[in-house]
N, C-alpha and C positions, 0 to 999 in steps of 0.2 A: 754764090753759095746755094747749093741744094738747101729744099727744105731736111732732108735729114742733119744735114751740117749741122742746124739749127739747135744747141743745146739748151733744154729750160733746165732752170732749178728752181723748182718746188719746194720750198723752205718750209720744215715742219720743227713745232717739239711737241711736250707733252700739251694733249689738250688740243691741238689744231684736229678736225674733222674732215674737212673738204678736202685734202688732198688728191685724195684717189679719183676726186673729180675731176679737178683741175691738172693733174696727170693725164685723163684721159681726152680732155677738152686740146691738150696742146698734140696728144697722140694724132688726134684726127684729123690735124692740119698738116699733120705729116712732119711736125718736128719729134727731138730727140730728148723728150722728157725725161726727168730721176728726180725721184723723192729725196731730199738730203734733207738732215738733221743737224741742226746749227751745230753740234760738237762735231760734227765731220768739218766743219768749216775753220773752228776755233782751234782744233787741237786736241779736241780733248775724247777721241776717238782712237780706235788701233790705227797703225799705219794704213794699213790696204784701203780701210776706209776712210783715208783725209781726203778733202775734198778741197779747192782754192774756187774762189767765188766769182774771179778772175776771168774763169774758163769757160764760163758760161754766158752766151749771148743775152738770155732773156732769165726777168728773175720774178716766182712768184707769189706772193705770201698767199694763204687757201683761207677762209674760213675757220670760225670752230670756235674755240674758248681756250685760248693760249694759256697756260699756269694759270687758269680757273678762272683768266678775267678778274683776279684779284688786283687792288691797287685801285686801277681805273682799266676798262676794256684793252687788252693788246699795249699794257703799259710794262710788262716783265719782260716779253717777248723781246721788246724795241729795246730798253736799258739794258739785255743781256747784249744784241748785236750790237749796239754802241759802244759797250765798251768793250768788246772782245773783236769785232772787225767794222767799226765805223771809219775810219780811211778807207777802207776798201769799196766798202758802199757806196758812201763818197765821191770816190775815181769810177766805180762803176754808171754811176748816174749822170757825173759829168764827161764821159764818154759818149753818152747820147743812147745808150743800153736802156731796151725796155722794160719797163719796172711794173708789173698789177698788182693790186691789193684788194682783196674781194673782202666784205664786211669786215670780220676779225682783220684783215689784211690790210681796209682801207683803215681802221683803228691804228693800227701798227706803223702804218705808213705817217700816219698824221704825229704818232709818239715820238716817231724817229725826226723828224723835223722833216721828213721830203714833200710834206705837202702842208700848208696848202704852198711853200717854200716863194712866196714872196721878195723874200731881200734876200736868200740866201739860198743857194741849192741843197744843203742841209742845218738847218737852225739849229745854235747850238740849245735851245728848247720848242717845247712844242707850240705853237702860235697858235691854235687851232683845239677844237676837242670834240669827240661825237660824246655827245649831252645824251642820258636817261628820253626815250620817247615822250612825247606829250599823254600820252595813254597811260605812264608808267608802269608798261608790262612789255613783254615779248610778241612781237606781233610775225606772226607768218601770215603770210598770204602771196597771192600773184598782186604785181604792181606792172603799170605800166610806164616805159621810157620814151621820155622824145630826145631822141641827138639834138642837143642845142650848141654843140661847137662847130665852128665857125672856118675848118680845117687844122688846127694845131694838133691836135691830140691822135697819135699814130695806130691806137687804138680803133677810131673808127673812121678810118682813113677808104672802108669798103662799106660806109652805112649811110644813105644819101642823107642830108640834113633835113632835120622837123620830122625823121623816120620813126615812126611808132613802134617799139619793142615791147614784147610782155616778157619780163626777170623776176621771178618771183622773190621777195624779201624775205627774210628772217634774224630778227633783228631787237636786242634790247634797247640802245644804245647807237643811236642813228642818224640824231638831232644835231648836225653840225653847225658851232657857236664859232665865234671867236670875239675877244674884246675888243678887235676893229672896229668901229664904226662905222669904217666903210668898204668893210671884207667883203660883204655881197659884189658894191660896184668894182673894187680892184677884181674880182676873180672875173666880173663880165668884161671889163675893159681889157684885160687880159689874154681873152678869150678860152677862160680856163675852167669853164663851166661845161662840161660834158653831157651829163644828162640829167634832165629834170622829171620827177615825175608827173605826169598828167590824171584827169581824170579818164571815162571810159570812153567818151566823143572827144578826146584830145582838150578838155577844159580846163583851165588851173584846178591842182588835183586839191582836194581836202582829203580827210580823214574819211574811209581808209585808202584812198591813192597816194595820198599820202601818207604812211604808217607812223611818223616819227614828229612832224611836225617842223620838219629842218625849213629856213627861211628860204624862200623865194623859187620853194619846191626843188631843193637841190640835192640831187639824190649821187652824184660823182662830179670828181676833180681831177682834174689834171696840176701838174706842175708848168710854170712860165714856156719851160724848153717841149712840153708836150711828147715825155717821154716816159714818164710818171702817170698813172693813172689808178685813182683812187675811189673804188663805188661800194655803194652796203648793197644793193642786192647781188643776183649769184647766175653770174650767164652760163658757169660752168653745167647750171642743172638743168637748164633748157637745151641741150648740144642736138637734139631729137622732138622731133612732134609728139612724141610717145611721151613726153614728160610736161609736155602744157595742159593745164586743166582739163582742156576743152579738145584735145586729142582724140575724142570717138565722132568730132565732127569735122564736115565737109574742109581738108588742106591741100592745098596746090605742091607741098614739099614735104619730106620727111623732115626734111632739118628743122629742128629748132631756132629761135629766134637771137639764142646765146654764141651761135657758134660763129657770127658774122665777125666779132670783137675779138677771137682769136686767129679766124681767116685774115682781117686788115695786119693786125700784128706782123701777121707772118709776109706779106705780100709789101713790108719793109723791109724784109730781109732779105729775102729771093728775089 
């Protein structure tokens, strides 16, 4: 398959933000990005503009504040694709199709049952929930990531491991709970722990490297099959050195630190 072969869809509705990032994030690796809107997918769109979810190699939920983040974060989003195309998701996921969810996305992804999807490729409820921040506010800032997967996750299949990334967060709602007691060890035994955040010499991160407070600095998830991938910060917005804080000093590359997570992607495909 050329990289142009490469279909993503970029799943928006009202309320999602990032698109137009994450549209261009998949542009620059030379796949065949389109912004769809879940009623192209359901039906409930003119002809011309139906869309089957089918057709598309790679699938990606963006950022933003989906139907306002009412209910709980990325909770309308998921209960509308559940019940208008949840078999298809479904088959899409257990076809071994890669699946991102960036903040609002990884929200969405965790609604929909495909992550943190332990006993089940999709849960018929959510196991999992990104919790209110420890700070009880909205935190932006740069954060940094160490890859702490272990090879599973197809995602950072081109990021050597213990690799230090800066993704900068933005995020209410970030703190990943679940009533397992032993959710932390299954997702390390698992090897489904993608990236954690660090402090600024690579130390276990506190507040603010950590922004959220989530247990055992876990900042992304993958699913069992490592096909699934679920993070709150935003590598779409790093894709250029012109977009790191620290962009008026001394860099060996223009690229940004984000655009490596959509190179690995793609260099499963091609």
């Amino acid at each position: 398959m050329r990289p142009e072969d490469v279909r993503v869809c970029v799943l928006r509705i009202e309320g999602t933000n990032c698109e137009d990032e994450m549209y261009e994030a998949f542009k620059m690796v030379g796949a065949s990005p389109e912004k769809v809107h879940l009623k192209q997918l359901t039906g409930q769109s003119p002809s011309e503009l139906k869309r089957d979810v089918e057709d598309y190699d790679i699938l990606a939920f963006p950022g933003g504040f989906s139907a306002g983040d009412y209910v709980r974060a990325g909770a309308i989003f998921a209960a509308r694709i559940r019940s208008a195309i949840g078999p298809q998701i479904r088959r899409f996921v257990e076809s071994e199709k890669p699946v991102l969810g960036v903040c609002n996305g990884f929200q969405i992804l965790v609604e929909l049952g495909l992550l943190p999807a332990l006993d089940d490729v999709m849960s018929p409820e959510p196991t999992a929930a990104l919790y209110t921040n420890d700070s009880a506010r909205f935190e932006c800032r740069p954060t940094l990531l160490r890859n702490d997967n272990r090879g599973k996750c197809i995602f950072t299949s081109e990021i050597p491991k213990k690799k230090v990334l800066m993704i900068p967060s933005a995020h209410a709602e970030g703190k990943l709970l679940s009533m397992d007691p032993r959710f932390v060890d299954r997702l390390e035994e698992n090897d489904q722990i993608v990236f954690r955040y660090v402090g600024e010499n690579g130390e276990d991160a506190e507040y603010p490297w950590n922004p959220n407070g989530s247990p055992s600095d876990i900042a992304g998830i993958c699913n069992p099959a490592g096909n699934v991938l679920g993070m709150m910060p935003h590598p779409e917005r790093v894709l250029t050195r012109f977009t790191h804080p620290d962009w008026t000093r001394g860099y060996d590359s223009e690229e940004g630190d984000g655009l490596c997570l959509f190179r690995s992607v793609m260099k499963k495909l091609v």
